[in-house]
C-alpha positions in Angstrom: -23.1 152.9 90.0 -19.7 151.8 89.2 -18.5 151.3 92.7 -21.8 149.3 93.1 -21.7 147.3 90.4 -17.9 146.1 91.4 -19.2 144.7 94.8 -21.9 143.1 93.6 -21.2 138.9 93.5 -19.9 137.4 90.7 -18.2 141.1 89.9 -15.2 140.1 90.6 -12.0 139.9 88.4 -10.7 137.7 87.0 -7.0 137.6 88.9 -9.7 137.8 91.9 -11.4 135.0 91.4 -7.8 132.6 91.0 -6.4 133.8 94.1 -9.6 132.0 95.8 -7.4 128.3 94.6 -4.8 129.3 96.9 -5.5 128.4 100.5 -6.7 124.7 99.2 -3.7 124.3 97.4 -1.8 125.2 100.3 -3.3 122.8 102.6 -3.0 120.8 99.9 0.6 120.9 99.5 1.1 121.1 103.4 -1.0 118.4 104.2 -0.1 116.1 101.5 2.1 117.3 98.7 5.0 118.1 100.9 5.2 114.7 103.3 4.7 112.7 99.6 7.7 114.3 98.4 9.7 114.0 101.5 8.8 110.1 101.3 9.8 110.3 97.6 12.9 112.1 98.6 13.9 109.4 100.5 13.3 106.7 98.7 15.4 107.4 96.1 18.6 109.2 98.0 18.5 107.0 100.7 18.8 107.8 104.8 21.8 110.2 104.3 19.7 112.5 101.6 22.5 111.5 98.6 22.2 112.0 95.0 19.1 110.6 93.6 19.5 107.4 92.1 17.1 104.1 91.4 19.9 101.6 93.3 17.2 101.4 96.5 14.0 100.5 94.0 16.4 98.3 92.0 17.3 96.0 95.3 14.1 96.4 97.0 11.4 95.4 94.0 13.8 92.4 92.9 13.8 91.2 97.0 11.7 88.2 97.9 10.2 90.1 101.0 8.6 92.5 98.6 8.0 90.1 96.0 6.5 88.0 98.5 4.9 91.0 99.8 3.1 92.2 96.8 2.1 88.5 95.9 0.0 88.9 99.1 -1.5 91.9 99.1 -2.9 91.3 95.2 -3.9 87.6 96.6 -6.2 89.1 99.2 -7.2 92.2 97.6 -8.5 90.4 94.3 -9.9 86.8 96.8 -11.9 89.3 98.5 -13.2 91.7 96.0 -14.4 88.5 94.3 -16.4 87.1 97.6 -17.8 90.6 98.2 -19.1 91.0 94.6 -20.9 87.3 95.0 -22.1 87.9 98.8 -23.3 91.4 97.9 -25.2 90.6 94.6 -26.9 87.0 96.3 -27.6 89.9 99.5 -29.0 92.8 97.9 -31.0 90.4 95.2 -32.3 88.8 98.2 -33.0 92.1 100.2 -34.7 94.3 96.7 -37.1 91.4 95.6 -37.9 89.3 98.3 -40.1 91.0 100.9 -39.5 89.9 104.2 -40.5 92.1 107.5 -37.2 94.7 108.5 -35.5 94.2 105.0 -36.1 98.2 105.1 -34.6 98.3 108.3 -31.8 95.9 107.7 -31.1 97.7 104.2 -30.5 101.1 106.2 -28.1 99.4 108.7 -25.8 99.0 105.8 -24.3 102.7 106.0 -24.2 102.2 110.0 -22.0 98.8 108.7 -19.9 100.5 106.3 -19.0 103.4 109.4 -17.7 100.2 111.8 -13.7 100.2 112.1 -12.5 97.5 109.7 -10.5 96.0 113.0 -13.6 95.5 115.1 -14.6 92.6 112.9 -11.0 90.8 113.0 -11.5 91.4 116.8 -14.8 89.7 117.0 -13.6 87.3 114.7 -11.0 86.0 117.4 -12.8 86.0 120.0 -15.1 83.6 117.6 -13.0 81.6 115.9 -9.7 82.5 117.3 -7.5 79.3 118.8 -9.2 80.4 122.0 -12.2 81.4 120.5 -16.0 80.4 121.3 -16.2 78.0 118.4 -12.9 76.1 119.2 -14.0 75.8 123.1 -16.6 74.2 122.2 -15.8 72.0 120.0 -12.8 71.4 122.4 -15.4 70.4 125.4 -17.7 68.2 123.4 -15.2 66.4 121.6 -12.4 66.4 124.1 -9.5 67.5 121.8 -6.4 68.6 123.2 -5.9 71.5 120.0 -8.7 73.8 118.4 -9.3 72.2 115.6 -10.4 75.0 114.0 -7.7 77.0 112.8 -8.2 78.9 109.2 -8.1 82.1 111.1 -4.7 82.7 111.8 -4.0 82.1 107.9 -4.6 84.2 104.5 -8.3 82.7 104.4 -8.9 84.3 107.9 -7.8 88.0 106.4 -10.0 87.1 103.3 -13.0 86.2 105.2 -12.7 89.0 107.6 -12.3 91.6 104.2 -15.2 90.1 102.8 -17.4 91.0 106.0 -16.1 94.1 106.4 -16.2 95.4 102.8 -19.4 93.7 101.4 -21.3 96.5 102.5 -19.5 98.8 99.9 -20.8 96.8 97.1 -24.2 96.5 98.6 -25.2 100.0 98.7 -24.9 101.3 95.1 -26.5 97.8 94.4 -29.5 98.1 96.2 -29.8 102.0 94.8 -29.5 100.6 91.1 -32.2 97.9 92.0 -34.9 101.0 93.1 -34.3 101.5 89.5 -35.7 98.6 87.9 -39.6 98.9 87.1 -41.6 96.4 89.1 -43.6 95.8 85.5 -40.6 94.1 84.1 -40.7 91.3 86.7 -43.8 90.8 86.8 -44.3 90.4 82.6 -41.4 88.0 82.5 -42.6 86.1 85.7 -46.1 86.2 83.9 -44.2 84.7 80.3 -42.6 82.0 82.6 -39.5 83.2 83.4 -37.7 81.5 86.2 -36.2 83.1 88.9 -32.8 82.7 87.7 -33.4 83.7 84.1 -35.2 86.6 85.5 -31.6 87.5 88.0 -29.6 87.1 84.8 -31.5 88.7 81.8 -32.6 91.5 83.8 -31.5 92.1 87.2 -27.7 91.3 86.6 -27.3 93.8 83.3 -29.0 96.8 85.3 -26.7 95.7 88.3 -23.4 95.8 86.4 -22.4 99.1 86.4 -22.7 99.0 90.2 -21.1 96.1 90.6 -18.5 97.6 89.0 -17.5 100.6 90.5 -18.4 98.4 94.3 -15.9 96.1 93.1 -13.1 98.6 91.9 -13.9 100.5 95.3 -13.3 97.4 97.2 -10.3 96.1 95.4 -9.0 99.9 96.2 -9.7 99.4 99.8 -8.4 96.1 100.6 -4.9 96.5 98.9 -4.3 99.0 101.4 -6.3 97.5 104.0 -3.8 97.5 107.5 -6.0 96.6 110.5 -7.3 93.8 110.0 -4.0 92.1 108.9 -2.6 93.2 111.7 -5.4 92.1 114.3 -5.7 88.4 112.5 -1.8 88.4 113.1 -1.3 85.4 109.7 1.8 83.7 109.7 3.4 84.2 107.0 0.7 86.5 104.9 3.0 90.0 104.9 1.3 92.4 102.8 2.7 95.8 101.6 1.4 98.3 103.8 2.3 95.6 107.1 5.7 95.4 105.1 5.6 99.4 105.6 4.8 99.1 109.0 7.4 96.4 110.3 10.3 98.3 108.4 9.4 102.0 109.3 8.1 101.3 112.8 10.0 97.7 114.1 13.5 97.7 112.3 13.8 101.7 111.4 14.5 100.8 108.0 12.8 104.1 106.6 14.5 104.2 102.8 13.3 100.3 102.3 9.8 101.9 103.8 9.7 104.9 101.6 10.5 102.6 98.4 7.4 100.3 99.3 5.6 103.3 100.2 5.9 104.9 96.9 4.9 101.5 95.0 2.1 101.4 97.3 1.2 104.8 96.6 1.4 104.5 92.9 -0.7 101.2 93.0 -3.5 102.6 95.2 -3.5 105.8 92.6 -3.7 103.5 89.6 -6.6 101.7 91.3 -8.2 105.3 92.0 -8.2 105.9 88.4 -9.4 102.8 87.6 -12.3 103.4 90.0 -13.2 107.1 88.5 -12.6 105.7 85.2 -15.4 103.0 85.4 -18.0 105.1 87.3 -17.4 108.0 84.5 -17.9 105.4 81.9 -21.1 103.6 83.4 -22.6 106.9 84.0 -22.0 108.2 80.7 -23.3 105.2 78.9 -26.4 105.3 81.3 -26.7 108.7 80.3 -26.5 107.6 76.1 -22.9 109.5 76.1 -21.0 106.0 75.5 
């Protein structure tokens, strides 16, 4: 009975038990841990692996290019986490309460959306409104104009407006899963006390919705500061962001120790964010749950 009662599940000792934390820690540490420090490693000793030192963070965060760099990538990052709060809130409202035939339908093709590669959209978008785009041909031919005079693509509103399309979506779904929540009754008692539209959205529909909106908009501010593709695609003049910054110095002028040092602050930024993001769902869904 003793030999059977040590290979029954849940037998198993404690030392047991802790060895099973070993294989993911050493993906962990292959996969992840390792390259991070090797990028680390780098930044701070420089391409010949010297003595550690702070000299290449010292001349690389006081530079204009990374100044300039960073400027940009918080620019578009918070410009488009604002547009995809408002366009998702005015979508989903307009998706939840107003009945129109395939809202069902178009409410599912949101996860399909959110799948899409972020660059397909700044693809589309030049072949749209792109200098040889459909929108500037046309206007070309009907007003017989010798330059497209439409032209906001290939500038920081272009990136913005093609961020907003892609990540809206993100916001949208845990908005329209905390707008199942709301009882149909409380509608209809304040429409039947003469509540407007409006002063229905914001006395009832908007507190329910804030949690989401949060943790959509921390996700999205998460996702468009390291957002690559679709700066890349739009090709801006003059709009650098940090991870391109990575890209031209790693990949276009081998400058790996000023790419490890933006790395790292890119890193760091992007976990900061991460914690900002698990902070605020943690702290909706404890006050939701009468923790808070």
């Amino acid at each position: 009975m003793a030999e059977l009662a040590l290979a029954l599940p849940g037998q198993a000792s404690a030392p047991s038990r802790s060895a099973w934390i070993l294989p993911p820690l050493l993906i962990l540490a292959a996969l992840f841990f390792f390259p991070l420090a090797l990028i680390a490693r780098q930044a701070l000793g420089g391409a010949e692996g010297g003595a550690l030192s702070l000299n290449h963070f010292a001349t690389v965060l006081t530079s204009k290019m990374f100044v300039d760099g960073l400027r940009n990538t918080l620019v578009i990052a918070l410009s488009a986490t604002a547009g995809c709060l408002v366009l998702g809130f005015v979508l989903s409202v307009f998706i939840a309460f107003t009945p129109f035939p395939g809202s069902s339908i178009l409410a599912r093709l949101i996860d399909t959306f959110i799948a899409l590669p972020t660059f397909l959209v700044a693809l589309s978008f030049t072949f749209i409104y792109g200098s040889a785009g459909m929108l500037n041909e046309s206007l070309m031919e009907i007003f017989h104009l010798d330059l497209p005079p439409v032209d906001f693509l290939y500038s920081q509103w272009g990136v913005i407006l093609s961020e907003i399309t892609v990540y809206t979506p993100f916001v949208m779904r845990p908005l329209l899963a905390s707008f199942s929540l709301i009882e149909p009754a409380q509608l209809e008692v304040a429409s039947s006390l003469g509540a407007r539209p409006l002063r229905i959205v914001s006395r009832i529909i908007l507190p329910a919705a804030l949690p989401a909106l949060v943790a959509g908009g921390s996700l999205c501010l998460l996702l468009t500061v390291n957002e690559f593709g679709i700066v890349l695609f739009i090709g801006a003049k003059d709009v650098i962001t940090l991870p391109l910054l990575i890209y031209d110095k790693a990949i276009q002028q081998f400058d790996y120790t000023t790419a490890c040092v933006i790395a790292v602050v890119n890193v760091g930024l992007s976990l900061a964010l991460y914690s900002l993001y698990r902070f605020v769902v943690a702290y909706f869904g404890g006050r939701r749950a009468g923790l808070v």
